[in-house]
Structure formats: C-alpha cells, structure tokens
Residue frames as qw, qx, qy, qz and C-alpha x, y, z in Angstrom:
[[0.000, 0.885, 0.465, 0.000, 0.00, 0.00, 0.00],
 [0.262, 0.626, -0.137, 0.722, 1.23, 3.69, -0.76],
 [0.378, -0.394, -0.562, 0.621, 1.89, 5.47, 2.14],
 [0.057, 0.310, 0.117, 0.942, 1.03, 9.31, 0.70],
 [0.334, 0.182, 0.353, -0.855, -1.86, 11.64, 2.81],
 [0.556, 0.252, -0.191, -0.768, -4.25, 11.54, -0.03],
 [0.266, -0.272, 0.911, -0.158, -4.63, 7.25, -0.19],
 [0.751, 0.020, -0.277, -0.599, -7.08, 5.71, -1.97],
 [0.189, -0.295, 0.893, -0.282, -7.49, 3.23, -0.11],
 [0.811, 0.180, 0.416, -0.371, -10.21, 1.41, -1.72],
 [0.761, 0.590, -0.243, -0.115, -7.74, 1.12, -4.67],
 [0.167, -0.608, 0.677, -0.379, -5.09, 0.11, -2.50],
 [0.466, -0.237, 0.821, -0.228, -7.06, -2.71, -1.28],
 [0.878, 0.393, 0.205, -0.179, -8.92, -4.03, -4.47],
 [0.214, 0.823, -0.498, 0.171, -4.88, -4.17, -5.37],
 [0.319, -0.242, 0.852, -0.338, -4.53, -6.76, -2.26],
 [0.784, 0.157, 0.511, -0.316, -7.72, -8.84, -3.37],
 [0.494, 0.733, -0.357, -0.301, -6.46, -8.61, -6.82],
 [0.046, 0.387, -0.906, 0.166, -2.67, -10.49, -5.38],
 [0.513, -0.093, 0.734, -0.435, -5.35, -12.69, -3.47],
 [0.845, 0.268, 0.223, -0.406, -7.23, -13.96, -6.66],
 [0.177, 0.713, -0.679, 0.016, -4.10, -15.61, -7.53],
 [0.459, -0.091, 0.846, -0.255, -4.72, -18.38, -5.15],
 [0.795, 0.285, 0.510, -0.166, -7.80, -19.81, -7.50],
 [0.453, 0.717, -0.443, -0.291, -5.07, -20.48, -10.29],
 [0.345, -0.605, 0.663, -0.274, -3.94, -22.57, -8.35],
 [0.792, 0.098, 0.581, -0.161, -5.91, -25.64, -9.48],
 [0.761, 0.647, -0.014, -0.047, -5.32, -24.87, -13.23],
 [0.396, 0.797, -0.443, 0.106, -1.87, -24.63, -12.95],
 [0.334, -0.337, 0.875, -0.090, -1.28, -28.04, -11.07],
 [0.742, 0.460, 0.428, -0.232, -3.14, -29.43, -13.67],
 [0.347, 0.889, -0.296, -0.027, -0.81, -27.66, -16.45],
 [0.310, -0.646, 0.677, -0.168, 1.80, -29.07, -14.26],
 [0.582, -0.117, 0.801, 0.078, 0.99, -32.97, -14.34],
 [0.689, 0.700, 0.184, -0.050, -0.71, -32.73, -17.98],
 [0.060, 0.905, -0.418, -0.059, 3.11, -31.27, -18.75],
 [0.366, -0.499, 0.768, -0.165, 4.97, -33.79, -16.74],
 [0.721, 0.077, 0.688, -0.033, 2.76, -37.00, -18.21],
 [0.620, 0.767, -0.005, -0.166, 3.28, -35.53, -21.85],
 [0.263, -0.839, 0.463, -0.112, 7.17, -35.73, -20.98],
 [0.424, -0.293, 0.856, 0.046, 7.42, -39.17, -19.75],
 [0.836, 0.388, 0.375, -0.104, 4.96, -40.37, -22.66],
 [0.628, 0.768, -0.117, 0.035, 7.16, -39.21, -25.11],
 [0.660, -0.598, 0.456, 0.015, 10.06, -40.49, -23.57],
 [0.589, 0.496, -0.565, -0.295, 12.30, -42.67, -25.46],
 [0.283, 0.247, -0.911, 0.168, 12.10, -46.18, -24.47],
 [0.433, -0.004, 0.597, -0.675, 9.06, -46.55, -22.65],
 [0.242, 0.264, 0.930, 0.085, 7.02, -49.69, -23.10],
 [0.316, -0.098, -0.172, -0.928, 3.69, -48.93, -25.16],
 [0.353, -0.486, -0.799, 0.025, 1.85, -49.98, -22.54],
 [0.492, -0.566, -0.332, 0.571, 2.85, -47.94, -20.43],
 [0.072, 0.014, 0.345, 0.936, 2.95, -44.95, -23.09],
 [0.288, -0.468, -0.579, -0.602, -0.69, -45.68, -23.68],
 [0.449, -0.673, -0.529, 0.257, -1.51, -45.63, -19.57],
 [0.102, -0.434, -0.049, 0.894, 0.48, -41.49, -19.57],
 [0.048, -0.225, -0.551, -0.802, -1.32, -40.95, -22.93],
 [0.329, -0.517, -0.765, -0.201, -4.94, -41.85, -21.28],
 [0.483, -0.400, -0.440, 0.643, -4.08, -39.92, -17.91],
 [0.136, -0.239, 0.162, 0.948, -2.82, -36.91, -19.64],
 [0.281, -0.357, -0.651, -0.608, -6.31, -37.34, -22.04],
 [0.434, -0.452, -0.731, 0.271, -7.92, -37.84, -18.48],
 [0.334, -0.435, -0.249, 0.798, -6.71, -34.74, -17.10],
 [0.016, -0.219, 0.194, 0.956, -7.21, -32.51, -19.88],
 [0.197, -0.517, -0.530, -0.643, -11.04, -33.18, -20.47],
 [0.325, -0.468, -0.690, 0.446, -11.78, -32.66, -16.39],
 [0.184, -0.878, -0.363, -0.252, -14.23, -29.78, -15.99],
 [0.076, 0.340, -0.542, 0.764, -12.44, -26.62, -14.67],
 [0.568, -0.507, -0.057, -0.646, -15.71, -26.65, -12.47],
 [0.895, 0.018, -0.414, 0.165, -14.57, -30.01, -11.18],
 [0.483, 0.177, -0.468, 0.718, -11.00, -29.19, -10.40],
 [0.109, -0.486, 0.214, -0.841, -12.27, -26.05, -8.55],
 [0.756, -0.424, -0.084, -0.492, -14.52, -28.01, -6.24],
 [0.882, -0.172, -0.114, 0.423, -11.56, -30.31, -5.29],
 [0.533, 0.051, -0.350, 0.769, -9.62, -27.45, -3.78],
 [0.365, -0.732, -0.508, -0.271, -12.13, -25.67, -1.56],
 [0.653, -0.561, -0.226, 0.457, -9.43, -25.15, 0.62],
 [0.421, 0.078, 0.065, 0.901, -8.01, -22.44, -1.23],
 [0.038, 0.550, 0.410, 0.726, -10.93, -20.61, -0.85],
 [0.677, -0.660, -0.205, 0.253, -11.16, -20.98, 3.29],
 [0.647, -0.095, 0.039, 0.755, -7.68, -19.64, 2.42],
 [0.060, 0.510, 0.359, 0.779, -8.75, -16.34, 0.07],
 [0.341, -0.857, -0.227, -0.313, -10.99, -15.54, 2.93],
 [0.816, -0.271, -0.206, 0.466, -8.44, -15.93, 5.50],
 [0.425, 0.141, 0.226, 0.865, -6.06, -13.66, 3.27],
 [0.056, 0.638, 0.346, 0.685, -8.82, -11.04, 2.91],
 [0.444, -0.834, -0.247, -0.217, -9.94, -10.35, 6.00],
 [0.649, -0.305, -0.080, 0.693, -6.25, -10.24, 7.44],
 [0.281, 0.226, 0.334, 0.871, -5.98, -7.31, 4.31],
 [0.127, -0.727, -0.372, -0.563, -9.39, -5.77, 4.99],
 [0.635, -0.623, -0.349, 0.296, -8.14, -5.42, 8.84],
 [0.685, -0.067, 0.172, 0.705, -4.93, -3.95, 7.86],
 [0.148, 0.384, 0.397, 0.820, -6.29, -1.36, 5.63],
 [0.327, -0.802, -0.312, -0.391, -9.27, -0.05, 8.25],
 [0.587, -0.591, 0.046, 0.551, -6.15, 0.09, 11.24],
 [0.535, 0.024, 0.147, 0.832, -4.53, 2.12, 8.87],
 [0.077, -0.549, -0.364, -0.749, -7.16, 4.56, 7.85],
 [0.521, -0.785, -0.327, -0.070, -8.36, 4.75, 11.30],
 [0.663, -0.372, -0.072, 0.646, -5.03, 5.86, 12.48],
 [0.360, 0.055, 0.338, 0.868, -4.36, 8.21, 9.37],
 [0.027, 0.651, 0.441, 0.617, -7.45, 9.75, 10.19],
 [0.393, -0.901, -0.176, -0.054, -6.93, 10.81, 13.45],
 [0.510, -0.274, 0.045, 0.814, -3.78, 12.72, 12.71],
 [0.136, -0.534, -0.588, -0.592, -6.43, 14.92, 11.96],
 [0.030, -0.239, -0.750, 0.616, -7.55, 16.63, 15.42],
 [0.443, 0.034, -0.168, -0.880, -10.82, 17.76, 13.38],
 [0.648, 0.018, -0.635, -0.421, -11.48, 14.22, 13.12],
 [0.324, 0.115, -0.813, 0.469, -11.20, 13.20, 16.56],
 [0.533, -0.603, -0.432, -0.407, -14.19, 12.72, 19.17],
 [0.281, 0.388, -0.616, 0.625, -12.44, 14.33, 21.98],
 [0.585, -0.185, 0.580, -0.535, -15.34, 13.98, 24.83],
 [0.876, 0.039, -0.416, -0.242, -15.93, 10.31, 24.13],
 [0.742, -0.528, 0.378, -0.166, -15.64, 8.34, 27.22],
 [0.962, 0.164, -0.005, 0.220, -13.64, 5.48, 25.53],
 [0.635, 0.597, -0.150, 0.467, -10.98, 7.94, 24.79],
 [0.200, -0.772, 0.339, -0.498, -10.62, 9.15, 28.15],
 [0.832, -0.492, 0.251, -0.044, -9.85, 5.85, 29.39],
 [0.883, 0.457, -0.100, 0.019, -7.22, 5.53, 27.71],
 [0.479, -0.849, 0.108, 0.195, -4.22, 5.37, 29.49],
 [0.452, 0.698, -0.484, 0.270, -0.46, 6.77, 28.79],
 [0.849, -0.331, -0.075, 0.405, 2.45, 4.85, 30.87],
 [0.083, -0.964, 0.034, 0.251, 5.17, 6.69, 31.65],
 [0.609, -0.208, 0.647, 0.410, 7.27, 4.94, 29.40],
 [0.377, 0.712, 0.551, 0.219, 4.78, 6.02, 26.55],
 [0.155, -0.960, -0.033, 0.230, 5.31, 9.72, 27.79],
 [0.228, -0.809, 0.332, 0.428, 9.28, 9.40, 27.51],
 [0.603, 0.244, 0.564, 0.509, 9.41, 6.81, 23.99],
 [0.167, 0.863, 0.453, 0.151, 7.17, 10.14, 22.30],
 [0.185, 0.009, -0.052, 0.981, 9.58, 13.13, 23.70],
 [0.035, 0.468, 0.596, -0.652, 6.10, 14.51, 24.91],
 [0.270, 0.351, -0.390, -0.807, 5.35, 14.80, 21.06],
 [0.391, 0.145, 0.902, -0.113, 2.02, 13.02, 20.55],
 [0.502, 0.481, 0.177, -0.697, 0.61, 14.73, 17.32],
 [0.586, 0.389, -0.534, -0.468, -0.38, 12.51, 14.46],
 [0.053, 0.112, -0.959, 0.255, 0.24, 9.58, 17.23],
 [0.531, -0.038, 0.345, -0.773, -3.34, 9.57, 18.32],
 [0.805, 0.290, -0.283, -0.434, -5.01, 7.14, 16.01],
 [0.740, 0.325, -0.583, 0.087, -2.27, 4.88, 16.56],
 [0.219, -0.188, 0.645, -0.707, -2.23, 5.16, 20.80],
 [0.701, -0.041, 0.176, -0.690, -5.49, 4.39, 20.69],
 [0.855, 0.202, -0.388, -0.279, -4.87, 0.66, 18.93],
 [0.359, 0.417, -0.703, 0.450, -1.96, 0.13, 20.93],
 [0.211, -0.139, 0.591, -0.766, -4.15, 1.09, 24.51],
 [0.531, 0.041, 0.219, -0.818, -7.41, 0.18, 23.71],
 [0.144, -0.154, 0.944, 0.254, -7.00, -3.22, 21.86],
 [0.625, 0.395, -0.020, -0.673, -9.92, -2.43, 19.24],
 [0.570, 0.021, 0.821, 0.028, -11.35, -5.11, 17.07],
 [0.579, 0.459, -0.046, -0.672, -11.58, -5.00, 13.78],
 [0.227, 0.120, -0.889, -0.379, -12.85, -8.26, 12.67],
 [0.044, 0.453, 0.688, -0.565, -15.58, -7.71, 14.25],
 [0.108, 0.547, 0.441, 0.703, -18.50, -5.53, 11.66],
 [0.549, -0.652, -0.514, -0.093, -19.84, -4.42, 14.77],
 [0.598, -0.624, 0.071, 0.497, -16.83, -3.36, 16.71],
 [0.379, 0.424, 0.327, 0.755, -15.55, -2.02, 13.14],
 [0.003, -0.649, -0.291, -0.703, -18.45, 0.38, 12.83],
 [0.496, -0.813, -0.249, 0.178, -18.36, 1.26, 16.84],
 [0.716, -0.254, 0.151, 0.632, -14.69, 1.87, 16.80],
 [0.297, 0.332, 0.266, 0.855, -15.13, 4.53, 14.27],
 [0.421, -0.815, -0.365, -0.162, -18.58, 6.21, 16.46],
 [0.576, -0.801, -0.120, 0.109, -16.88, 6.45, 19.25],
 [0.585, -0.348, 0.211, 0.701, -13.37, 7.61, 18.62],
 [0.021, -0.082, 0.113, 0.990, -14.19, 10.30, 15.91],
 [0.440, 0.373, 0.165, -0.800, -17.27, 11.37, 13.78],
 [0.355, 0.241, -0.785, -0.447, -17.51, 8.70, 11.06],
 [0.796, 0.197, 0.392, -0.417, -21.13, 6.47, 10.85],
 [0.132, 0.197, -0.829, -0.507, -20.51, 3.64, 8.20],
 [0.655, 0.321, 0.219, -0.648, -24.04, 3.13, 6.66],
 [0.172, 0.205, -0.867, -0.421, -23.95, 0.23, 4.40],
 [0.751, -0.111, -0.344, -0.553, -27.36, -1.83, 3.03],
 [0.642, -0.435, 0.397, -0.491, -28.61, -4.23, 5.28],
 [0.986, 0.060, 0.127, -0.091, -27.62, -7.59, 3.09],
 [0.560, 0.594, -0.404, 0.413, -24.46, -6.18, 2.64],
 [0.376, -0.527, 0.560, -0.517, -23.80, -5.94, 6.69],
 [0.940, -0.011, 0.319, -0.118, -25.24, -10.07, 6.69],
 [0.722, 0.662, -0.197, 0.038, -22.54, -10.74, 4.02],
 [0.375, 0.636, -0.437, 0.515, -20.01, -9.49, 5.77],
 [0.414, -0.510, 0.600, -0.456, -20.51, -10.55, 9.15],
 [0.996, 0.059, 0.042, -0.043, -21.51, -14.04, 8.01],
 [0.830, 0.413, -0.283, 0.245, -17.89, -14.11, 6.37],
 [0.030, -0.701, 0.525, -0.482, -15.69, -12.41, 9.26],
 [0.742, -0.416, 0.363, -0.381, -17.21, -15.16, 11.35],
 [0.951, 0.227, -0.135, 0.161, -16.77, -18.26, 9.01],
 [0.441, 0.762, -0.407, 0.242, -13.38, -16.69, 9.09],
 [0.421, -0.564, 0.548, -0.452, -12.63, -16.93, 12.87],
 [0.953, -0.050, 0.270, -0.130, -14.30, -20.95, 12.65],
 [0.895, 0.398, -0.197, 0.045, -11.66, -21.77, 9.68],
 [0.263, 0.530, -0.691, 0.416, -8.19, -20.35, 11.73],
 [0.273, -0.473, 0.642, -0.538, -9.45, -21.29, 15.23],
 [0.728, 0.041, 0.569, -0.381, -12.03, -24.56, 14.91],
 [0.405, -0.092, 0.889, 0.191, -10.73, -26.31, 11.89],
 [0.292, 0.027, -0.337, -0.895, -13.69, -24.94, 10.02],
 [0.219, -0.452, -0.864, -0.043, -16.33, -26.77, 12.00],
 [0.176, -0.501, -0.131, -0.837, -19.40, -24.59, 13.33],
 [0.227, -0.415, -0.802, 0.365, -20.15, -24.03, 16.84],
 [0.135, -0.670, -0.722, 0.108, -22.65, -22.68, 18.78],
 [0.268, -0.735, -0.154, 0.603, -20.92, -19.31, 18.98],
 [0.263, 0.050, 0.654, 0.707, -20.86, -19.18, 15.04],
 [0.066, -0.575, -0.698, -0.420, -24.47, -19.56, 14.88],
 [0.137, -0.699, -0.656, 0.250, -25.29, -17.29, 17.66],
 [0.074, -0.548, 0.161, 0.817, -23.62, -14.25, 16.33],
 [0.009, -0.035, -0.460, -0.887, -24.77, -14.65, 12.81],
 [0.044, -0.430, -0.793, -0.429, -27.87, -15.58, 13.47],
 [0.090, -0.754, -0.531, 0.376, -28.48, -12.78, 15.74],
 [0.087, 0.645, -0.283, -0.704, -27.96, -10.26, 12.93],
 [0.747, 0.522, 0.318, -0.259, -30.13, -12.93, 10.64],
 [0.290, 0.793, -0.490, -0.217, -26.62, -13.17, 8.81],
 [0.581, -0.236, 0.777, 0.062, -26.45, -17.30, 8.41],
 [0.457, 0.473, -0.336, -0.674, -26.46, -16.86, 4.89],
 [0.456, 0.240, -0.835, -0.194, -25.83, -20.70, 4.54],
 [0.842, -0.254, -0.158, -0.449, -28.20, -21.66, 7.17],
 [0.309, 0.491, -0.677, 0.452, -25.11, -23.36, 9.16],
 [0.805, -0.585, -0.054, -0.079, -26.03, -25.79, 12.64],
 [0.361, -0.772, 0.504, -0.141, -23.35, -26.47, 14.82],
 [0.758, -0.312, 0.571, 0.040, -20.98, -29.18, 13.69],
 [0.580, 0.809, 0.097, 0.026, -21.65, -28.28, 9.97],
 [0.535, -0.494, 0.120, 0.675, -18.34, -27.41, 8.21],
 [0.354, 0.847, 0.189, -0.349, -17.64, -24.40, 6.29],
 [0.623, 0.269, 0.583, 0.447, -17.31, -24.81, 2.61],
 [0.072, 0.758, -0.072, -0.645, -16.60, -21.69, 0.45],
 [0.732, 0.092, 0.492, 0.463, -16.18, -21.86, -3.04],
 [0.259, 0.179, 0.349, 0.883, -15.93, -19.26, -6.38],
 [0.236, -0.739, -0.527, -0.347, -19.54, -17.57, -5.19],
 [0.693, -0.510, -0.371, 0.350, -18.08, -16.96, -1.92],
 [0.558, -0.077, 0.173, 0.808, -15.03, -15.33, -3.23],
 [0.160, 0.548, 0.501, 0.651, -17.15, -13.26, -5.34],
 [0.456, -0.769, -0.437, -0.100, -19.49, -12.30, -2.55],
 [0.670, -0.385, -0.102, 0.627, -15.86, -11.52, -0.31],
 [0.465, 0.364, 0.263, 0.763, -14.92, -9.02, -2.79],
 [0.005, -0.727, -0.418, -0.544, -17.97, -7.09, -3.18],
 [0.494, -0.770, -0.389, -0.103, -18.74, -6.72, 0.07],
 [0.714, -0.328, -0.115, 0.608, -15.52, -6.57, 1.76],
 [0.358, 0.218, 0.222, 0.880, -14.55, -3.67, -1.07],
 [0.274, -0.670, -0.348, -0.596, -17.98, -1.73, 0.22],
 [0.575, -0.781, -0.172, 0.173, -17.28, -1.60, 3.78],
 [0.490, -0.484, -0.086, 0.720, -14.09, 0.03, 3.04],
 [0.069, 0.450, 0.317, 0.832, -15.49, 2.84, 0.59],
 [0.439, -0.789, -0.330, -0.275, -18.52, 3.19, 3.16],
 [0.651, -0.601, -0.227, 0.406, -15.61, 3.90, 5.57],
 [0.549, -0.286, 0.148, 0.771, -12.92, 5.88, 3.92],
 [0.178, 0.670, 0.534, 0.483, -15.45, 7.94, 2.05],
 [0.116, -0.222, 0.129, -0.959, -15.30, 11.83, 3.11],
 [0.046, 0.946, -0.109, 0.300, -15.61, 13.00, 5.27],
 [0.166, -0.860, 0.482, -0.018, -12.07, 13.48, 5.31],
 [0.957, 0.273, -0.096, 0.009, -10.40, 10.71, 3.40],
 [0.156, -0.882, 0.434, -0.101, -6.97, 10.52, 5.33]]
C-alpha cells in the first residue's frame, strides 16, 4: 500500500484482493503441471507402449476434467482467500483509522472510551512529549480495538471520531456471516459451533443456514461475494468525510 496523505485506499485494497485472486489459479496450474509432466514421460524414449498408452490416457484424463470439477476439489483455497482477505481488509481499516486521526478535526475528543485511555510513563518518555499525528495509533496500541468484528468495526469509528458507516442491510449479513466463518476456519478447523451460529444468526446473517458441527465450505460464489462486500465496507468507511 502507498503510504502518501491523499490514499485511496479502496484502490489500495482491491490491489490486495487482486494479489489474493491468484490463489484460485492454483488448481489450473497443477493441472498444467501434471498434464506437462505425463506428456514428458509419454514421449520419452524407451518406454514400453503400454505404459505410453496408460500417460497418454491420464494426460487425455486430465485434460477433459471440468475446470468446475477441479475447482470443487480445492475448496481449501478458498477458506484460504478468505483468510487472506480479511487479514488485508483489517490492515487497511487500522490504517485509515489511524491516518485519520492525525487529523484533530477528526477526533471525538469527549468520548468516554478515549478518556480511558491510558499513557504509561514509558509512553510519555518513547514520544519526547510529542504526541501529534500519534493519536489514532495510541489508541490501537491502549485500547486493543477489534476490527474483525462488523460491529466493533463500525463502533470503533462512532466512538473515537465522527464517522457512521451506513452500508445496506444484506451487505452488513454478508459481511458478518464471512468475518465469522473466518474466525471458525483459523481457530475450529472450520467446523461450526454454537458461537458461530449465535452471532450470525443474531444479525439474521447465516447466509448458509449453518447448525453447529456443519463445516464451512466456500467456493468461487463466496469469493465473489468476499470481494464485493468486503470492497464496500471500506469505501462506506474511507469515504469523506475526510479521506486521510
């Protein structure tokens, strides 16, 4: 990502999902790979023509398989894609949330949250008692905000300056359905418990209708869905006022 004032940071991060749709090449191009490799040893010199006709058949095998196919036999790269995004869509709202409060227009200075925040005196003498443009970035450090969380996202901006993110109501189910799935695929193996279903379904956001024990299965819809949404909660954020 650039580092300049003026950031676009929704190009910035459709830039990162971009690097991320890389991953679903992945199947075509171990395919490429053994379709290569069994062309290779068929044409060998010396190989029985039995055994010429069993790489010939393989390699004939391989290259009529449905891409649709392949893609469904590597689901895992798409548990993965989300993974990868939401690490990137974290990354990119800690940054803008910092780089806007080096801003003191942008800052919600009576907000109770911000007054608990506390300085050590170790904080005091790292800083040389110079703490402007730090703010944004104190605050992540002290306050250990969540953003993987849609919820704690769109608080976290409320309460620490003036910024409301307003986004459509099946886009907010979208996106909390996936932030969660996420959390099940690093920490539970991608099985669904009880604390899967109660968060989406209390925000009617079990888009897949998920029970506990269920595992979650993403595939090229998913991805799709990841984009959109993902790429609309940070425009609905980093949209003026004050794009910093």
């Amino acid at each position: 990502m650039t580092q300049n004032v003026t950031t676009d940071y929704v190009a910035d991060f459709q830039v990162e999902l971009d690097n991320i749709d890389k991953l679903e090449e992945t199947p075509e191009f171990i395919r490429s790979i053994a379709i290569e490799a069994l062309d290779r040893a068929a044409k060998t010199d010396g190989v029985p023509r039995t055994v010429k006709k069993a790489l010939e058949n393989s390699k004939r095998s391989l290259e009529n398989i449905n891409h649709q196919s392949i893609v469904d036999n590597f689901q895992v790269i798409y548990a993965q894609m989300c993974i990868l995004a939401v690490s990137s869509l974290e990354a990119t709202l800690k940054k803008y949330f910092v780089n806007m409060l080096k801003d003191p227009k942008n800052i919600k200075y009576d907000n109770k949250k911000l007054q608990e925040v506390k300085l050590t005196l170790k904080d005091i003498i790292d800083n040389d008692l110079r703490f402007g443009g730090k703010i944004g970035q104190i605050i992540l450090e002290k306050a250990s905000l969540n953003f993987q969380d849609l919820q704690a996202i769109k608080r976290n901006f409320k309460e620490f300056s003036y910024k409301e993110i307003k986004l459509t109501d099946q886009t907010e189910k979208n996106i909390c359905f996936y932030l969660e799935a996420r959390h099940i695929l690093v920490h539970k193996g991608g099985i669904v418990d009880n604390k899967f279903v109660n968060a989406t379904n209390s925000f009617n956001a079990n888009i897949k209708s998920y029970k506990e024990g269920d595992r979650i299965e993403l595939g090229s819809d998913d991805w799709s869905n990841i984009r959109r949404v993902f790429l609309e909660l940070v425009r609905a954020t980093t949209k003026r006022r004050g794009n910093r």
